[in-house]
C-alpha positions in Angstrom: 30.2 39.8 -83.6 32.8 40.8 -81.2 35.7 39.8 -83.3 35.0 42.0 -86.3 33.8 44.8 -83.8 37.5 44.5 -82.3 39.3 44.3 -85.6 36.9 47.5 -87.5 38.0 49.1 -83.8 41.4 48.3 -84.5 41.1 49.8 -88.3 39.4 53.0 -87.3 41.8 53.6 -84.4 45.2 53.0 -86.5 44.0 52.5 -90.3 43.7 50.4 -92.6 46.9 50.6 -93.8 48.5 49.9 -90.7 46.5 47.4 -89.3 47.4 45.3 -92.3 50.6 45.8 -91.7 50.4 44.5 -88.5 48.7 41.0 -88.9 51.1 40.3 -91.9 54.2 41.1 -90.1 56.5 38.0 -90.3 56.7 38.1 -86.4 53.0 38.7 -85.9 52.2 35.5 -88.2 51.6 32.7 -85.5 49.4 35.0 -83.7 47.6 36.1 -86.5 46.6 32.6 -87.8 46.0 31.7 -84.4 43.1 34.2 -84.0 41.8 34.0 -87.8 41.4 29.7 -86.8 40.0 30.6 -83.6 37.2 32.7 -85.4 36.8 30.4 -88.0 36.3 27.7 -85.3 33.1 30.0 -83.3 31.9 30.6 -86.9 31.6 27.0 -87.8 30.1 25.6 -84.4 33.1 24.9 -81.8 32.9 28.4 -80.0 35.1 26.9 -76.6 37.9 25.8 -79.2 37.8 29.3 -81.0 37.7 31.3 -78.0 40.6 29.5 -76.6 42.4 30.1 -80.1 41.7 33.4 -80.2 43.3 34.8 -76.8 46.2 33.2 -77.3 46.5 35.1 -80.9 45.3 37.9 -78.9 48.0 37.4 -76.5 50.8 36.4 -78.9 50.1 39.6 -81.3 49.6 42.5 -78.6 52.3 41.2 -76.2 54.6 44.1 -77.1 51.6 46.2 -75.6 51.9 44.5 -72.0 54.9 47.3 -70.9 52.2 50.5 -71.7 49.7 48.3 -70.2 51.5 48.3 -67.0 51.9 51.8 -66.6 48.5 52.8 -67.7 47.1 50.9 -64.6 49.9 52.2 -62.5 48.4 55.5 -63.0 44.3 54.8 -62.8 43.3 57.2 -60.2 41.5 54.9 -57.2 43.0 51.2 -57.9 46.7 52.4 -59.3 48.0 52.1 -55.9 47.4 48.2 -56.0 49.7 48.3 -59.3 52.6 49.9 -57.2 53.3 47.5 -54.8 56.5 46.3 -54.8 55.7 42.6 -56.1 53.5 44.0 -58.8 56.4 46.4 -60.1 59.4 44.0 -60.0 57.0 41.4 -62.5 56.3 44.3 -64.4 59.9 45.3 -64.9 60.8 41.7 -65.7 58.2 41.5 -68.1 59.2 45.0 -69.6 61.0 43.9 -73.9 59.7 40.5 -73.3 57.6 39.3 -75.6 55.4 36.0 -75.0 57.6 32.6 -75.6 56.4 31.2 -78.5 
């Protein structure tokens, strides 16, 4: 259930259009298949399989997000500070254009 809530979330917040787009993108592919056979897996009966499946897709296909990521929680309001520190910064700035080895 929570898989096609994320992916109708994913529609309505970008489109239909785009959001095809996105899972058929050549670069996007490994992740994409990667998530579909970790939903098939829940869906026929191996859910700890699936899940594990699906978050790597999930983390293969949105790791171009990780960068905004990191700035959105520099700025949350009471726990932001905690994303500042010095350690915390310098692995965000490595990690900034990098996508996930494949």
């Amino acid at each position: 259930m929570g898989n096609i809530l994320f992916v109708s979330g994913l529609m309505l917040t970008i489109g239909l259009k785009s959001t095809m787009q996105f899972f058929t993108k050549p670069k996007n592919y490994k992740g994409t298949a990667s998530f579909g056979a970790g939903f098939l897996m829940v869906l026929v009966g191996w859910p700890v399989i699936g899940m594990i499946l699906e978050a790597y897709g999930f983390v293969i296909l949105f790791s171009g997000f990780w960068p905004t990521l990191a700035v959105f929680l520099q700025r949350l309001p009471i726990i932001g500070w905690i994303f500042q520190q010095p350690f915390i910064t310098s692995f965000f700035s490595q990690q900034r254009g990098k996508r996930v080895p494949v």
